[in-house]
C-alpha positions in Angstrom: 38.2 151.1 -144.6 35.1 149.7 -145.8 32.2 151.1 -145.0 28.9 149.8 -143.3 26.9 150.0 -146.4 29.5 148.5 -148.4 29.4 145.7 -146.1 25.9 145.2 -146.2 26.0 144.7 -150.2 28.7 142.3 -149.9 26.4 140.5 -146.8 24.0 140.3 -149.4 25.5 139.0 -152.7 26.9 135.4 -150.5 25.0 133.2 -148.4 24.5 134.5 -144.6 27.0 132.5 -143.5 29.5 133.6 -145.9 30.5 136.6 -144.4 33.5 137.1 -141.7 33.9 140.8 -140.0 35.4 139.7 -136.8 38.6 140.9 -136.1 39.5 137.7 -134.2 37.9 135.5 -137.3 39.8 137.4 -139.8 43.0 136.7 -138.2 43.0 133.4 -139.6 43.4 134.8 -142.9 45.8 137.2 -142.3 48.4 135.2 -143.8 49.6 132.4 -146.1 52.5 129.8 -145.8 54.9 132.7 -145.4 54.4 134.2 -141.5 56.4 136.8 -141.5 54.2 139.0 -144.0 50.7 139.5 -142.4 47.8 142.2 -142.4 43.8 142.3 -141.9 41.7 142.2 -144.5 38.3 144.4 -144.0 35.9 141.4 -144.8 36.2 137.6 -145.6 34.0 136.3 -148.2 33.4 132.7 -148.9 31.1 132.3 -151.9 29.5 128.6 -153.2 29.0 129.6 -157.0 30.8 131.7 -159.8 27.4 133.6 -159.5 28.3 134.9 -156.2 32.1 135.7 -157.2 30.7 137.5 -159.4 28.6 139.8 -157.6 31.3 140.3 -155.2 33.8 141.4 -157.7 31.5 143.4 -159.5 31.1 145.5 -155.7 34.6 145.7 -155.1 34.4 147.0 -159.1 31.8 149.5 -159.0 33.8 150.8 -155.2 37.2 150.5 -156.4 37.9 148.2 -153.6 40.9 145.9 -153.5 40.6 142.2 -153.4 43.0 139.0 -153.1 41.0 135.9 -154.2 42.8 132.5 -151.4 42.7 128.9 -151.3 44.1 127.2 -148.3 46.6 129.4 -147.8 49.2 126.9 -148.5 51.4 129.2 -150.8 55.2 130.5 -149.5 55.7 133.5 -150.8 53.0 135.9 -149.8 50.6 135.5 -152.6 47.7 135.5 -150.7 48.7 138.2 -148.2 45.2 140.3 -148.2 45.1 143.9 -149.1 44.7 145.9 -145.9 41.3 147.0 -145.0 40.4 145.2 -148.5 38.1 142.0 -149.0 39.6 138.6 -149.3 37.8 136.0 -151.2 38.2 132.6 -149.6 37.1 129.7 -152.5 37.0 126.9 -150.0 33.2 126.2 -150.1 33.6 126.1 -153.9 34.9 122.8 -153.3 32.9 119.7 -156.1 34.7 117.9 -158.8 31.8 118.7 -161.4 32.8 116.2 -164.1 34.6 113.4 -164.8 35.1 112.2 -168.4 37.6 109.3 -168.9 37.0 108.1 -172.5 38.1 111.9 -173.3 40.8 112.2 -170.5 39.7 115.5 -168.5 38.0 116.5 -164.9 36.2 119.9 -164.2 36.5 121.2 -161.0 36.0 124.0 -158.8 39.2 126.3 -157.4 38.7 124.9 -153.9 39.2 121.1 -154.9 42.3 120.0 -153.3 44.7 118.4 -155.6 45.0 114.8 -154.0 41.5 114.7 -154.5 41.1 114.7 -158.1 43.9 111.3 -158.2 41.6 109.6 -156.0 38.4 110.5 -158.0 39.8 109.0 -161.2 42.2 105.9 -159.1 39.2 103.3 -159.7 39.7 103.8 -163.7 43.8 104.2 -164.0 44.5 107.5 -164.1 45.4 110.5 -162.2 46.1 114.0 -161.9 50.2 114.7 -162.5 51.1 117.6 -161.1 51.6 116.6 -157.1 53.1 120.2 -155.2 54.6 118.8 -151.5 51.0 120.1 -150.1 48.9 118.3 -151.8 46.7 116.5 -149.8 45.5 120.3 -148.4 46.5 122.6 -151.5 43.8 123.6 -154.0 43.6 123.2 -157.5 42.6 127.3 -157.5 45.7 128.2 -155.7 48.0 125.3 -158.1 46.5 127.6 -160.9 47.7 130.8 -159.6 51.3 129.8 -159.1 51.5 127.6 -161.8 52.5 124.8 -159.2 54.6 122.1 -159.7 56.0 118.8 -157.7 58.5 116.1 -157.6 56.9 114.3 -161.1 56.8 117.9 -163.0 60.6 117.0 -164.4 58.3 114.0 -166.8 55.1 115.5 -166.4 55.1 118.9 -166.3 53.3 122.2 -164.2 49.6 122.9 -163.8 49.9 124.6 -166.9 50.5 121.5 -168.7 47.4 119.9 -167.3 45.4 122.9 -167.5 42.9 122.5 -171.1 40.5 125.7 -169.8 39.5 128.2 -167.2 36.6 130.0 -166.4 37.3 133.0 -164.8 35.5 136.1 -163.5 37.9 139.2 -164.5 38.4 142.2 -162.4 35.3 144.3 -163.3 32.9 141.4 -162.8 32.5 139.8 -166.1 32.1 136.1 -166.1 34.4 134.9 -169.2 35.6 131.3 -170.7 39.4 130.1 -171.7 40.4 127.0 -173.5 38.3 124.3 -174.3 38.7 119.9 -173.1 39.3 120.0 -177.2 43.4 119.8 -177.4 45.3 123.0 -179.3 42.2 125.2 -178.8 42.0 127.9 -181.0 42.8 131.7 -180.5 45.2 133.1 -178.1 46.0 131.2 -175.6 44.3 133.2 -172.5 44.3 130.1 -170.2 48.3 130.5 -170.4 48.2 133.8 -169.8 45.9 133.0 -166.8 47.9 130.4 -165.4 50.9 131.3 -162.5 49.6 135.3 -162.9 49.4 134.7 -158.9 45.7 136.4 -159.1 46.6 139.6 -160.7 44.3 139.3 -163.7 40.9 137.8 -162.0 39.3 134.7 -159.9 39.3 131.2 -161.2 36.1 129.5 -160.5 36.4 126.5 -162.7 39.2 124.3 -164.0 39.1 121.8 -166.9 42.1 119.6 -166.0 43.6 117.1 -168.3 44.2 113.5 -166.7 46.7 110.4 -167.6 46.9 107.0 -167.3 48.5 105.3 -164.9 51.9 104.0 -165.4 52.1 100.4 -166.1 55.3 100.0 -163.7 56.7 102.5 -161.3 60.1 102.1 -159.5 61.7 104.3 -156.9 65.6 103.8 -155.9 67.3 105.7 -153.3 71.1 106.1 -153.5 73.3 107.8 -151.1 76.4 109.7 -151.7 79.2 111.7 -149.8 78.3 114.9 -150.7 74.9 116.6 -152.6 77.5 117.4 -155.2 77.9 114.0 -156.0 74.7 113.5 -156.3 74.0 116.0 -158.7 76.5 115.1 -160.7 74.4 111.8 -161.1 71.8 113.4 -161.9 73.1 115.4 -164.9 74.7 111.6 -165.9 71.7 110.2 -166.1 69.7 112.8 -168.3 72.9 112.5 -170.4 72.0 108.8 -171.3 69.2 109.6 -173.1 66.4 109.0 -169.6 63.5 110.7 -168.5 62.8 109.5 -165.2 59.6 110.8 -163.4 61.3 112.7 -160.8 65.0 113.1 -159.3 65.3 114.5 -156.2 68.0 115.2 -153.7 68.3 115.9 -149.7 71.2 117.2 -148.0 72.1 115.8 -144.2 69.9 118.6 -142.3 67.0 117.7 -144.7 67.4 114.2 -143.9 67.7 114.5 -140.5 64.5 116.6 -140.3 62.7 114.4 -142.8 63.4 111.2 -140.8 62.8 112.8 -137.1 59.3 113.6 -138.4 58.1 110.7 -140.8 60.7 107.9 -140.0 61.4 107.3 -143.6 64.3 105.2 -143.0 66.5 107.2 -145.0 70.3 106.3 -145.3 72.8 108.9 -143.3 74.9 110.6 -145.6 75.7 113.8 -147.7 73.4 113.8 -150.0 70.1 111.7 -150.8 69.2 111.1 -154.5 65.4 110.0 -154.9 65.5 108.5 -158.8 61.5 107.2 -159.7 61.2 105.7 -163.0 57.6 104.6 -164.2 56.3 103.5 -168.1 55.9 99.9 -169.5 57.6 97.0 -167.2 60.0 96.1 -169.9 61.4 100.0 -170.2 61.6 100.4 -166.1 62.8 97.1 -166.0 66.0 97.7 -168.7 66.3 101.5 -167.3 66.8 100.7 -163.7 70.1 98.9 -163.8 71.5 101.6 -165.9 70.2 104.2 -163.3 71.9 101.9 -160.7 75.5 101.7 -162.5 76.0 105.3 -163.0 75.1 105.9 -159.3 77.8 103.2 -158.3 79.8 105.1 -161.2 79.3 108.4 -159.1 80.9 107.0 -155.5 77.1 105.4 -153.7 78.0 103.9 -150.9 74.2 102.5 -150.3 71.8 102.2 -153.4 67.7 100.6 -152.1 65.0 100.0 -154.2 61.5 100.2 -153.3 60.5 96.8 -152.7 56.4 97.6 -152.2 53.7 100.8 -153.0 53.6 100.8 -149.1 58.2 101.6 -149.0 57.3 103.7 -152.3 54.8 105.8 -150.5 56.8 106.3 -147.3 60.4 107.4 -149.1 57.6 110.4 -150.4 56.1 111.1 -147.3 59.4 111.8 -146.1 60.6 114.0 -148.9 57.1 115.3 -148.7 57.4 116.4 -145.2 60.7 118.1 -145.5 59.4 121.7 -145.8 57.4 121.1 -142.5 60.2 119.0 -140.8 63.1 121.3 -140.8 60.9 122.9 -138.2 62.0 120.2 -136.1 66.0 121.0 -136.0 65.8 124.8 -136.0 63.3 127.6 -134.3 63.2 129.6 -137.7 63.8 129.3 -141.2 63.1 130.8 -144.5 62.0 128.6 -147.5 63.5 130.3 -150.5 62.9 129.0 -154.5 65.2 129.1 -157.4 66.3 127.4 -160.7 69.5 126.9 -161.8 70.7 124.9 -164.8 71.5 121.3 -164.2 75.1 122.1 -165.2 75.2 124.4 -162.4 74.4 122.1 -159.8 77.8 121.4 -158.5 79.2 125.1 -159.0 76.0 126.0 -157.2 75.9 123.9 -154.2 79.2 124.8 -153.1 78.8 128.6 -153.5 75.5 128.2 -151.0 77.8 126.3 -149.0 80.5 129.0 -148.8 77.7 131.7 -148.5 76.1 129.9 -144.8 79.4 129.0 -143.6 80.4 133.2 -144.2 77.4 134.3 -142.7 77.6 131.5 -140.1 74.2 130.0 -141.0 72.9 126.5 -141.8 71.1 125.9 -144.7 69.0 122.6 -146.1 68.6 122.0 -149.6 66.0 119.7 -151.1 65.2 120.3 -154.0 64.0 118.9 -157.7 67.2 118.3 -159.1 65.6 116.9 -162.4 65.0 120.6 -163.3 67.0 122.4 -161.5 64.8 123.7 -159.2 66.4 124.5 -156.1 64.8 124.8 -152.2 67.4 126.5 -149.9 66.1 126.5 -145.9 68.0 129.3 -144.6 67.9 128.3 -140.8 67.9 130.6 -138.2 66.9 131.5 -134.7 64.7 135.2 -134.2 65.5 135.5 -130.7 68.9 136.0 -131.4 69.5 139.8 -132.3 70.2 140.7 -136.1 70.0 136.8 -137.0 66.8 137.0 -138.8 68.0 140.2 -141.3 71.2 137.9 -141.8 69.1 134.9 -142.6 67.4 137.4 -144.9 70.0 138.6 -146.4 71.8 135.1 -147.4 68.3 134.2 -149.1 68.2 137.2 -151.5 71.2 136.5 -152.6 71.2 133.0 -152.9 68.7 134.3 -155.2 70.5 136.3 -156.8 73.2 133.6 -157.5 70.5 131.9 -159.7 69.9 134.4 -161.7 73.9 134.9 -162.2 74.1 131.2 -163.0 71.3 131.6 -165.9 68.6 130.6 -163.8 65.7 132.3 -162.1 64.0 133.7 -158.9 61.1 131.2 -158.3 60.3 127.3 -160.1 56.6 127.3 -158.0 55.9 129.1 -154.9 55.2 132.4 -157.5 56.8 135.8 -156.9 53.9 136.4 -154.3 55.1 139.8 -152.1 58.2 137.7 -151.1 60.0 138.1 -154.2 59.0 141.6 -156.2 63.0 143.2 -155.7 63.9 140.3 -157.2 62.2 140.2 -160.0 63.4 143.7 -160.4 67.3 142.2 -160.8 66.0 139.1 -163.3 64.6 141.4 -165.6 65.2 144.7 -167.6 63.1 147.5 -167.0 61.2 146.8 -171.0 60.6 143.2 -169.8 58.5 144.3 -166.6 56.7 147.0 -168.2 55.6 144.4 -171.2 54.3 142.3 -168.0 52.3 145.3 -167.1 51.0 146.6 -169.9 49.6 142.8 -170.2 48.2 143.3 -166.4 47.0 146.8 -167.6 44.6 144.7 -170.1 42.9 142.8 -167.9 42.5 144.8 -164.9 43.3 148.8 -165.4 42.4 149.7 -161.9 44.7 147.4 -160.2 42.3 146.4 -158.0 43.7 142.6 -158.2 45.7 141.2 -155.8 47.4 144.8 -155.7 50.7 145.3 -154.6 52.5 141.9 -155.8 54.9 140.6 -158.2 56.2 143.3 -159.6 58.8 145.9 -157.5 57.0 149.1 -158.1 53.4 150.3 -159.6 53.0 150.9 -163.4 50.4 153.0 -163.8 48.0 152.3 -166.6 47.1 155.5 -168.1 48.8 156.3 -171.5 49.7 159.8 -169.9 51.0 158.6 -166.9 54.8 157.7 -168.7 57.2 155.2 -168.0 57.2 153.9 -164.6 60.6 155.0 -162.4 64.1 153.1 -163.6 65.2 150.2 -161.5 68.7 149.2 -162.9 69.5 145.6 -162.4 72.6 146.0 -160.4 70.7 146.9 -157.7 71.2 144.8 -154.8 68.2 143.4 -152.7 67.6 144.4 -149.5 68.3 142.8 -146.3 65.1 144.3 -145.3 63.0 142.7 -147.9 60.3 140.8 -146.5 60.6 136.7 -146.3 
């Protein structure tokens, strides 16, 4: 519980209109993207300079106070869940795209920049910003940091990390310190990694030095449809196997098609399963790629292949995949988004073990996902008003989870570990692995004061003295009562 004069400092180190005490005003930030998992922080604070981050860290410092740094609250798996009683740092206001420098290929930013916003900064010049997460016209460049985010072009183009040359950053006891440079292969160790997907456990971004690319020359975007997601998997492994790199490959199962075309019209074929293949580079190597992409679908059993005859058909098959998270809301009351990788080799095994796993626990479940890399998106739908469905809904997330892992995959591609996921991380990895996690943790903010209480499944104290933290073996299972 924070106390009066402890919320007078805070009052005084933002702007006067940066402070939120209201219990009916800091409801709005009692959660992110994932419901379920909600609680009050004791104070919002929404600073407009690193300056000001900086003086409120260094209070919650010197007071041993907890604090969760947000965005727009667009993450799934309870990243941003505040620290109860704690302060929450909303970055929204920090919201200007500082620099732009073409000839050398970078922007600097503040955290609260969304990310569609630095593509249309730099459209007028040919380039843009890769890394495109589903929420991107309303997720921030601070929060794509913290997760590490992703999108339907990371398969060519890679994660945030990729596109991430330096950070500045103010660490858990207020210091105000630099990573990286906009020079490539900076030298040293490379903090801005470290930084990058560490889901705000090690301090508060407050600018980003993003790298930028050119714009394709040609980009081409074919829709195929198959009897079955297996099928289409299949194609997909074919087509890596031919020596292509297409920008993204992506596939929708029926329910994510119906849901996707009930809110976006997308005209999507009926069938089994959707495969999304975009290929973009110089004209002649689309052009000479695209009927090879098209034979090996027709090789695979599609029944309907399209092509993208305009950027206006282009940008509408994405809206629809786009919208799929927020559509399935459309054929079922309740659903869990879950997040796991799996081989591409494992797509077909995979599938149909999901498949026998709903039908057993008599659940539906979606599946879109980024099939180029494996990363899977289960919906587990379900309906809370019907007693014991939700913990069954639950249940068949974890360990479709788990079946990831089996399969040599892991827990999470890009919604993070968040508070969602911290049992599971306990079954990826041996009890050394997450104390070496710690220990790096321990480095950078000893008094766990942090975003406390996430990613990992139990506390590690920092002290020398303290020993090893409790064992957690990795047979055992996750719990049905896990939050989601």
């Amino acid at each position: 519980m924070l106390t009066p004069s402890q919320i007078d400092e805070f009052r005084a180190a933002v702007d006067p209109d940066g402070i939120i005490t209201l219990k009916s005003q800091l409801q709005t930030y009692e959660c992110d993207g994932l419901t379920n998992l909600r609680a009050l922080p004791g104070i919002v604070v929404l600073p407009r300079s690193a300056r000001e981050v900086q003086a409120v860290v260094r209070i919650c410092a010197r007071h041993k106070i907890p604090f969760v740094s947000r965005g727009s609250g667009t993450g799934l798996s309870g990243g941003a869940l505040p620290a109860e009683g704690g302060v929450l740092i909303a970055l929204t206001r920090m919201n200007r795209i500082l620099q732009v420098d073409i000839p050398n290929r970078f922007a600097v930013v503040e955290p609260g920049v969304f990310n569609s916003q630095v593509s249309q900064r730099v459209a007028s010049s040919g380039y843009f910003y890769a890394p495109d997460p589903s929420s991107q016209p309303v997720c921030t460049i601070g929060g794509n940091v913290a997760e590490n985010a992703g999108g339907a072009h990371c398969l060519k183009y890679g994660f945030t990390a990729t596109h991430t040359l330096g950070l500045e950053v103010v660490l858990p006891n207020g210091e105000l310190v630099s990573f990286g440079s906009p020079a490539p292969d900076a030298s040293g160790y490379d903090l801005t990694g470290v930084f990058i997907g560490s889901e705000g456990t090690l301090g508060v971004v407050t600018k980003i030095t993003l790298r930028i690319v050119k714009r394709p020359e040609a980009v081409q975007t074919l829709l195929a449809a198959f009897d079955s997601p297996q099928a289409a998997g299949q194609t997909v492994s074919e087509i890596i196997a031919a020596g292509m790199l297409p920008s993204a490959l992506e596939i929708m199962d029926t329910l994510a098609i119906e849901a996707a075309e009930a809110a976006v019209h997308a005209h999507y074929p009926r069938c089994g399963g959707l495969l999304l293949v975009e290929l973009d580079g110089p004209a002649s190597e689309v052009a000479a790629l695209m009927p090879e992409v098209r034979a090996i679908c027709l090789a695979n059993g599609a029944g309907e292949i399209r092509l993208a005859q305009s950027d206006e058909e282009r940008a509408l098959v994405w809206k629809g995949r786009k919208a799929a998270f927020a559509a399935v809301g459309r054929i079922s009351p309740s659903y869990i988004v879950q997040d796991g990788v799996i081989p591409r080799t494992a797509l077909h095994e995979v599938l149909a073990e999901i498949g026998r796993m709903a039908a057993e626990a008599g659940l539906r479940v979606a599946n879109v996902f980024h099939a180029g890399d494996g990363n899977l998106h289960p919906l587990v739908l379900y309906d809370r008003a019907i007693a014991g469905q939700e913990e069954t809904a639950l249940d068949l997330s974890y360990r479709i989870l788990r079946l990831c892992v089996d399969r040599g995959g892991s827990i999470t591609g890009e919604h993070g570990v968040g508070k969602e996921k911290q049992e599971a991380l306990g079954y990826m990895f041996a009890e050394p692995d997450l104390d070496a996690m710690q220990r790096v943790r321990c480095a950078f903010d000893p008094e766990k004061i942090a975003n406390p209480g996430k990613i990992f499944p139990r506390l590690h104290l920092c002290a020398e003295q303290a020993g090893p933290p409790t064992a957690h073996p990795l047979e055992t299972p996750i719990s049905a009562e896990a939050p989601s």
